[in-house]
N, C-alpha and C positions, 0 to 999 in steps of 0.2 A: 622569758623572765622566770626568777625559781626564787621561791623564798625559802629553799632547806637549807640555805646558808646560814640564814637569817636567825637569829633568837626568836625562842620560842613564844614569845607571848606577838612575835610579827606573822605567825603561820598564818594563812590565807589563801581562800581560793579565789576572792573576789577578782583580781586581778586576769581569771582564767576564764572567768565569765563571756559570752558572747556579746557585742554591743547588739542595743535596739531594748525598748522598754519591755519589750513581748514577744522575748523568743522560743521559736518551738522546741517540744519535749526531741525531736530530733536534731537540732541547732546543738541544743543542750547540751545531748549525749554525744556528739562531735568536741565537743568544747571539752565537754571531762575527759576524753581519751587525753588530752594532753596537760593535763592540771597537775604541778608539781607546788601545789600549794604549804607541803607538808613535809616529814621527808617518806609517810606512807606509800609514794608512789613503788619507792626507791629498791623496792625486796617484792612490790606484788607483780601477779601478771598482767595482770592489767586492770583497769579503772572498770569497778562494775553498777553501772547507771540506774535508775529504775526502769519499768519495763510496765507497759498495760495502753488504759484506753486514753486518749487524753484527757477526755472530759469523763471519766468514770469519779461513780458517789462516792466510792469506798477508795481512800488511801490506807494501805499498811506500809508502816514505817518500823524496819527494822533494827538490827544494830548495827552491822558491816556486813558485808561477802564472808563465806566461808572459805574451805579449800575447795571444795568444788564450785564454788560460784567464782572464784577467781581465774582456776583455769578455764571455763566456758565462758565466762564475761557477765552471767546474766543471774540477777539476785532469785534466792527460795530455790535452786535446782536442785541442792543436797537432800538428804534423811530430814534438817530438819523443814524445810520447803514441801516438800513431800506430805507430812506428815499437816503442814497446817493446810496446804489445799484440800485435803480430807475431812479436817476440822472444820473448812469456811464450807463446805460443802453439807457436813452435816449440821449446822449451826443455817440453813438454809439458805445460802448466801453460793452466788456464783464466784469462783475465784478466774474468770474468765472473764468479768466487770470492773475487777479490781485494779488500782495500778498501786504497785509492789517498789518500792525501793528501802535502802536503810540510811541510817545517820552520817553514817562515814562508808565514800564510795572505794577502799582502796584496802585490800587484809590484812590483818597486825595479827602476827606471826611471831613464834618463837621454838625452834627446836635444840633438844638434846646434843646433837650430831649432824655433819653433811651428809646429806641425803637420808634423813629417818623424820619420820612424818612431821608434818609442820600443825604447831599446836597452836591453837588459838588465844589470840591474848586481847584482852579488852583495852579498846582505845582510851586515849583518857580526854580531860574535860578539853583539856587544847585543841586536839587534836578533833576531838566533835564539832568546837566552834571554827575550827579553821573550815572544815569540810558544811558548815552550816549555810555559805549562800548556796551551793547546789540546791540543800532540799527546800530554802525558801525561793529558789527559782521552781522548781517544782510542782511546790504548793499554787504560787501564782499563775502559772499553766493551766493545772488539773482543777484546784477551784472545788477540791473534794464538798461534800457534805457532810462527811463522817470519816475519823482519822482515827485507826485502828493502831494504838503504841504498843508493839510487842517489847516487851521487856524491861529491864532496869534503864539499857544505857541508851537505848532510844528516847525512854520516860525523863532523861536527865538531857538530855539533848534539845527536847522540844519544851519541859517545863520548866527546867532548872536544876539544881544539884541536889534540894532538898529533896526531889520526888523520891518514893518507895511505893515500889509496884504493889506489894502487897497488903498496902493501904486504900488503893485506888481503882483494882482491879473491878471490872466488871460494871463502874460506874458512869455516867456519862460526864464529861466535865466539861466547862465552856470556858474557854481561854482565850485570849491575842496572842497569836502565833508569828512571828515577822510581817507585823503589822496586818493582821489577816483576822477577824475573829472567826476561831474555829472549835466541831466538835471533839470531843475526843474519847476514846471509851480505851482505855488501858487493860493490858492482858500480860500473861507471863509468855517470852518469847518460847517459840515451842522445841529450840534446844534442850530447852530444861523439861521439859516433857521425855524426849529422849533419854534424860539425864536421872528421870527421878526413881524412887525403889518402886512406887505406885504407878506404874507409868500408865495405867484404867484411868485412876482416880484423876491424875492427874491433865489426863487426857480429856477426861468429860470435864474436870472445870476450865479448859480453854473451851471450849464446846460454849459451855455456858455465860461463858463473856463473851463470845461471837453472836449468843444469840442475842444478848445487849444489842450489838451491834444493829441486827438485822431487825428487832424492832423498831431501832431510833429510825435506820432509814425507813421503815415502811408505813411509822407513823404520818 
């Protein structure tokens, strides 16, 4: 079944879901290889899942796959991945605890020309909620204790359209999540850390919204 025929307000991955109330973060990631909920499947390489422990405290939830996480399948492998396992590392938190995925499993892509680098383009609100039972399948797997929101369009994914990161950042906030009540401590995804003129400064305030993080769990 594919719903990229379909109008857009029908996008959906529900139908790609595995049956059974309680299926595993392996089941899962079987199920998403073949999810054509969207028509994001349709230009990426493949469907990139999340990745960690199953019962790990700390969920980070990012935006999509980048190009390197597209071609190796597996989320955080690029500069900006890189860069935040450094970050969870000094913000004292293990990033080998964690389990890693983002909002939408599939890269939204836009280039100049065939064959010249494929530039990233941000999913929009459809497209978040179509790919939204994955991460609340997910969530009901993992069962986090603390939910690490990198960025704007993760922040708008899991609280809604009004979120701004930079209102929120660094705070702990307590929500219902797909029927789940959960924590959440919001941060700027660390793209934009790569991206900024201060990229110190920058650097140490995700730092210091991770270490949010690592007190709530260690409280």
């Amino acid at each position: 079944m594919s719903t990229t025929g379909a109008p857009e307000e029908a996008y959906t991955a529900t139908p790609f879901l595995p049956d059974g109330r309680t299926p595993s973060l392996a089941a899962l990631r079987r199920a998403a290889a073949g999810c054509r909920g969207c028509p994001l499947h349709r230009d990426a390489t493949q469907t990139v899942f999340g990745k960690g422990k199953a019962q790990a405290r700390l969920m980070l939830v990012g935006e999509q796959p980048g190009d390197q996480e597209d071609r190796q399948g597996e989320p955080f492998v690029g500069p900006a991945g890189r860069l935040l396992g450094r970050a969870l590392e000094d913000a004292g938190l293990d990033p080998a605890d964690a389990y890693v995925t983002n909002a939408v499993k599939h890269f939204k892509f836009t280039r100049t020309e065939p064959r010249k680098r494929r530039i990233h383009k941000a999913p929009t609100l459809r497209e978040m909620s179509a790919c939204a039972p994955w991460l609340a399948a997910e969530l009901t797997v993992v069962a986090p204790e603390l939910i690490v929101v990198l960025g704007a369009t993760a922040g708008k994914a899991l609280l809604g359209s009004s979120f701004r990161v930079g209102e929120a950042r660094g705070t702990v906030l307590e929500r219902e999540i797909h029927g789940r009540p959960e924590r959440l401590v919001p941060t700027v995804h660390p793209s934009s850390v790569l991206r900024s003129d201060d990229r110190e400064q920058a650097y140490q305030g995700l730092v210091a919204d991770l270490k949010v993080a690592a007190r709530t769990l260690s409280s």
